[in-house]
N, C-alpha and C positions, 0 to 999 in steps of 0.2 A: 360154138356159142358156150361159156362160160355157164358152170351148173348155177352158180348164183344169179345171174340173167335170167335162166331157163326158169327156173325156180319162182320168179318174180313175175316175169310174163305168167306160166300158168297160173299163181294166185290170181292172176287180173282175170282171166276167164271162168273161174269159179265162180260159183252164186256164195255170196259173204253171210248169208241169212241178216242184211242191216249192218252190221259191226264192219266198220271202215277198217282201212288197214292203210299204213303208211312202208315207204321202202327209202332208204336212200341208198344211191346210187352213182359210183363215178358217170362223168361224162360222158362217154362212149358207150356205157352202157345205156345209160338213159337216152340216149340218141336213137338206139336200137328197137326202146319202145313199141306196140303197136300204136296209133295215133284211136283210142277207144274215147266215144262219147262219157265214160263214168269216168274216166284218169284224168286226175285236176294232179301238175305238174308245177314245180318249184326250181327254177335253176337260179343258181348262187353262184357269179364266177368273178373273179377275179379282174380287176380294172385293166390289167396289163392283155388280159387273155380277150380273145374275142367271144362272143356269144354262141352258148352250144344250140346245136342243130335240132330243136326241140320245134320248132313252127308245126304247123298243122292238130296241137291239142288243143280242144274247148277251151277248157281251161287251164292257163297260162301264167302265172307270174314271172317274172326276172329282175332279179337284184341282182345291186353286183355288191362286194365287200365295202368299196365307200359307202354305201346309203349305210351305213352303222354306223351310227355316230354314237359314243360315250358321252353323259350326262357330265361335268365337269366338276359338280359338286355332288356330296358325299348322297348317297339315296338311302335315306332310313327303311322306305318299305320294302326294301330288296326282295329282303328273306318274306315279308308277308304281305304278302297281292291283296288287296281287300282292305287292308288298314292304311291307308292314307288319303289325303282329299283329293279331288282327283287334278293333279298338275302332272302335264304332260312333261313339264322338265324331270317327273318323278318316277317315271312307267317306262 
């Protein structure tokens, strides 16, 4: 097992005192996982590739790089979250 895996897995069995923690992680690695009721899991993969081997977490998301779509017109509030109306063609 790779130290960086090792490394990631034990933060997940630590008590965090509250303060969440995030990891990212290639595929294989994250596959490797233990499947823990607090590990809420993000896989991002690629439309060509098939879906990583992640099934059995609570919580789950999966995108794949399509669901990204670029807004087509210029977004003034890029740079500042909070100052514009709220249009979803803008966020």
């Amino acid at each position: 097992m790779k130290k960086r895996l090792k490394d990631v897995i034990g933060s997940l069995y630590k008590p965090s005192a509250g303060v969440r923690q995030a990891f990212a992680l290639p595929r294989a690695d994250a596959e490797q996982l233990p499947r823990l009721p607090s590990v809420a899991v993000i896989s991002i993969t690629a439309p060509e590739r098939p879906p990583a081997a992640v099934d059995g977490f609570e919580h789950l998301l999966r995108l794949i790089f399509a669901a990204v779509v670029q807004s087509k017109r210029e977004n003034p509030c890029r740079f500042h979250p909070g100052s514009c109306p709220a249009d979803p063609e803008l966020h």
